[in-house]
PLY file of the C-alpha trace (Angstrom):
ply
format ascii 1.0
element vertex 200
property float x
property float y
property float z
element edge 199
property int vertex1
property int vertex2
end_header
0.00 0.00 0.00
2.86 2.53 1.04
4.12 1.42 -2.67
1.27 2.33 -4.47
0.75 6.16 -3.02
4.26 6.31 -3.24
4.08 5.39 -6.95
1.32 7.92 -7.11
2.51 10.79 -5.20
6.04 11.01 -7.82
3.95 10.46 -10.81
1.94 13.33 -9.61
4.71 15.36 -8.81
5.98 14.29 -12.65
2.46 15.34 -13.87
2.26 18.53 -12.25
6.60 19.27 -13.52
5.38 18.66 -17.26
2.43 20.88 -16.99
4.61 23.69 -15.20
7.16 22.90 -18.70
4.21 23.17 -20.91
2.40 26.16 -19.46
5.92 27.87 -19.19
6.65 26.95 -22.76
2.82 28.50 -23.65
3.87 31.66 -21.77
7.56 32.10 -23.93
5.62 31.56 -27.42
3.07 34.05 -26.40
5.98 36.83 -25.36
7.95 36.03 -28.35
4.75 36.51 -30.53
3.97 39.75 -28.74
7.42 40.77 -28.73
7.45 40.47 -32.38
4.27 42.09 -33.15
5.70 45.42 -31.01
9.09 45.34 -33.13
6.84 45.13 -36.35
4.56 48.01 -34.94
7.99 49.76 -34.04
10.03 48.83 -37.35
6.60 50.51 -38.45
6.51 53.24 -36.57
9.96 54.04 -37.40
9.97 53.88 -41.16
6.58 56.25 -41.26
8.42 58.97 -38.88
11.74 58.52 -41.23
9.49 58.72 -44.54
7.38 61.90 -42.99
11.07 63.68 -42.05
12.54 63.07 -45.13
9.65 63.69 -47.68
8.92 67.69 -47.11
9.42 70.68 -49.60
13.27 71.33 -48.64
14.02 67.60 -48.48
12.51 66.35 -52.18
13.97 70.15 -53.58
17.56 69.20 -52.38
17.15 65.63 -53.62
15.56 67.16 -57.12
18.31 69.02 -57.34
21.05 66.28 -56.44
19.13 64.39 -59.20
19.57 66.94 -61.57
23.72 67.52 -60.59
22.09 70.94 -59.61
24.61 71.25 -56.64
27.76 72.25 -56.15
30.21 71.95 -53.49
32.28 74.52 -52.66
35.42 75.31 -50.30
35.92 78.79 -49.88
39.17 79.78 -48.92
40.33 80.86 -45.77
39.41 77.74 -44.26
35.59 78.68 -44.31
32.67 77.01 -43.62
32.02 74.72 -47.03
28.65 75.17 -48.74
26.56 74.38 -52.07
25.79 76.60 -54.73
22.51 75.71 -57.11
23.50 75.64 -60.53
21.04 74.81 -63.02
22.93 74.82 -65.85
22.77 71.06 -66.51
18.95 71.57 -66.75
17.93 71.48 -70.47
14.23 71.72 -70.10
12.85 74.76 -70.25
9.71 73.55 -67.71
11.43 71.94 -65.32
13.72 74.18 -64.69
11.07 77.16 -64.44
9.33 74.97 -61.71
12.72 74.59 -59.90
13.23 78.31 -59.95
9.57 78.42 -58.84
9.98 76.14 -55.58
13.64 77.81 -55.02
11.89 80.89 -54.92
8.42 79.18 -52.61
10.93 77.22 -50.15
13.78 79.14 -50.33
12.78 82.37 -50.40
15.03 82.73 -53.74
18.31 81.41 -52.21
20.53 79.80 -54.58
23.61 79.10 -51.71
22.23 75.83 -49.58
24.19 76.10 -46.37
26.29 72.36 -45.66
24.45 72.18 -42.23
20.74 72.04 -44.23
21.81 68.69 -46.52
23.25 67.25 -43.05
19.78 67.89 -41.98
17.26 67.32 -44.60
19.18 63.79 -46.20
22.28 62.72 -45.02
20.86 62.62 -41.33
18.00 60.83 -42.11
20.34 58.29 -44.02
22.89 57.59 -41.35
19.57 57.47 -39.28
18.50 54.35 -41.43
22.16 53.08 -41.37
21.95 53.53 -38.01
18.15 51.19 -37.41
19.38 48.90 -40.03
22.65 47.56 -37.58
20.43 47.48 -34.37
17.94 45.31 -36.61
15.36 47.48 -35.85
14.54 48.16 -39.64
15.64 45.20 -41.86
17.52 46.08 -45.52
14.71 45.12 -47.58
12.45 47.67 -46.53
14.60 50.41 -46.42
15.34 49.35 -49.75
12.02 49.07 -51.22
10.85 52.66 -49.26
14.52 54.61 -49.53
16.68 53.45 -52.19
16.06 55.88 -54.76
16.93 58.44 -52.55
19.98 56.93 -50.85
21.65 55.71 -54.15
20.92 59.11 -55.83
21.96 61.37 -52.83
25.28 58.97 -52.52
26.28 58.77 -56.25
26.54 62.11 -56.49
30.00 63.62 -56.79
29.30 66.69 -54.91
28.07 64.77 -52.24
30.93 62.25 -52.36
33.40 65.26 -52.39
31.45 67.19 -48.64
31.94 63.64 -47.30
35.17 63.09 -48.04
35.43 66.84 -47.03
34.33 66.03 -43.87
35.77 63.15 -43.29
39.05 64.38 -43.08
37.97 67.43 -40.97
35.50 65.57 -38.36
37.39 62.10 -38.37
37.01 58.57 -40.08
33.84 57.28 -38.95
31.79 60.42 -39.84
28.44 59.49 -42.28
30.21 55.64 -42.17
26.62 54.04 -41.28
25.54 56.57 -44.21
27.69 54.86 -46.68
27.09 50.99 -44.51
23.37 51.51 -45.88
24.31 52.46 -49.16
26.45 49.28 -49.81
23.90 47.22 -48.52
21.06 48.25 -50.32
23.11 48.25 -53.63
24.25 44.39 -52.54
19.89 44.04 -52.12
19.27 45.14 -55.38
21.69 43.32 -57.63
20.22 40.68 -55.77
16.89 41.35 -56.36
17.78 41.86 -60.10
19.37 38.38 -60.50
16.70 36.39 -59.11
14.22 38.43 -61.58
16.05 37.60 -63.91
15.77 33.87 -63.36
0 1
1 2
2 3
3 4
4 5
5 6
6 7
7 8
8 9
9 10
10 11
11 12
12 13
13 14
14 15
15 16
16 17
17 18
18 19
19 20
20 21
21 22
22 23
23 24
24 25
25 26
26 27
27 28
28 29
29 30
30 31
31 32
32 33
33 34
34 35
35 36
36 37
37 38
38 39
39 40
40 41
41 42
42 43
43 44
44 45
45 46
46 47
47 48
48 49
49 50
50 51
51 52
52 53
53 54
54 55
55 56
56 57
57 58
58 59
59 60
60 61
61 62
62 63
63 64
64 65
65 66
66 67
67 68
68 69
69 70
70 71
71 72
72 73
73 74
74 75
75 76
76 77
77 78
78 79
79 80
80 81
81 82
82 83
83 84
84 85
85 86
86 87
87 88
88 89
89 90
90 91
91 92
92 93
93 94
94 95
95 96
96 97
97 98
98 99
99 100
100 101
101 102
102 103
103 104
104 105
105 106
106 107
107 108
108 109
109 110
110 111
111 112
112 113
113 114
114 115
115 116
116 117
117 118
118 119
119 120
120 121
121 122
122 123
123 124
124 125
125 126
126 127
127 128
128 129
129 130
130 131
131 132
132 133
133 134
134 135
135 136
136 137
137 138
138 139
139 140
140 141
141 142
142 143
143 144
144 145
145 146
146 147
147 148
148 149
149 150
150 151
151 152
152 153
153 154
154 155
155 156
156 157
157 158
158 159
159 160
160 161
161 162
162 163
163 164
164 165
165 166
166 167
167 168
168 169
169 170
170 171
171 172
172 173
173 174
174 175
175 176
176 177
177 178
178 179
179 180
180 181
181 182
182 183
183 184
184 185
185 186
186 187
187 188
188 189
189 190
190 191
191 192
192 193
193 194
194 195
195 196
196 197
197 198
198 199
């Protein structure tokens, strides 16, 4: 008799362990679900605040412009601040270069010299920003690529914006705008891959 509700009494206790296992196991899937939906809902969250930032009337003029090689760096001498002049010499249609002079004149009150501190601002922030989300895996590389790649690949293939970061690189240090150029890389590496498997 002291057998049998001794057998009973551990195969209770071994009942009750693998419930405690199971209902623990219940309660880690459940976090890890919810933890996932919150870093969707932040990934999210992130990308509409970064898309809201970076598409305003200054930000898609500047990138226009970059699109158009309508900036130029400059150095002035002296050791001055450096800055960009708008040229729109490259321009060869007659309408869209009235409606840049238009939104030139609308957003910036007719300025043609875009001070170095306004494209740290208004693009190359907001790309070491994604560089930035992209190595704490809080954004992944295809969706900034399929939201920001335009943008990133025609902001960093331009010269005059190759030349102010190489500029500043050697005044600031090294690592300056390095996520910047991280994200770049990577969503270049994206697309080629995205192209090959199209192609297949």
């Amino acid at each position: 008799m002291y057998d049998l509700l001794s057998i009973l009494k551990n195969n209770f206790i071994l009942c009750w362990i693998d419930w405690t296992a199971v209902f623990t196991a219940c309660l880690f899937i459940v976090a890890w679900w919810q933890l996932g939906k919150i870093n969707k809902t932040s990934s999210a969250d992130f990308m509409l605040k970064l898309k809201n930032d970076l598409f305003n009337d200054k930000t898609t003029l500047l990138i226009q412009l970059i699109d158009y090689n309508s900036l130029k760096f400059i150095i002035p001498d002296n050791d001055q601040i450096p800055y960009f002049e708008i040229v729109l010499d490259f321009i060869k249609d007659d309408k869209i270069k009235n409606e840049i002079i238009r939104k030139i004149g609308k957003i910036r009150d007719g300025s043609y010299i875009v001070d170095a501190f306004e494209v740290d601002e208004y693009l190359l922030g907001h790309i070491e920003d994604l560089g930035i989300l992209a190595e704490n895996k809080i954004l992944n590389v295809s969706m900034i690529y399929e939201e920001f790649s335009w943008y990133i690949e025609t902001c960093l293939g331009n010269s005059q914006i190759k030349d102010y970061i190489n500029h500043q690189k050697k005044k600031e240090g090294w690592d300056i705008y390095d996520k910047t150029e991280t994200i770049f890389d990577k969503c270049k590496r994206f697309g080629e891959k995205k192209s090959k498997k199209k192609n297949f």
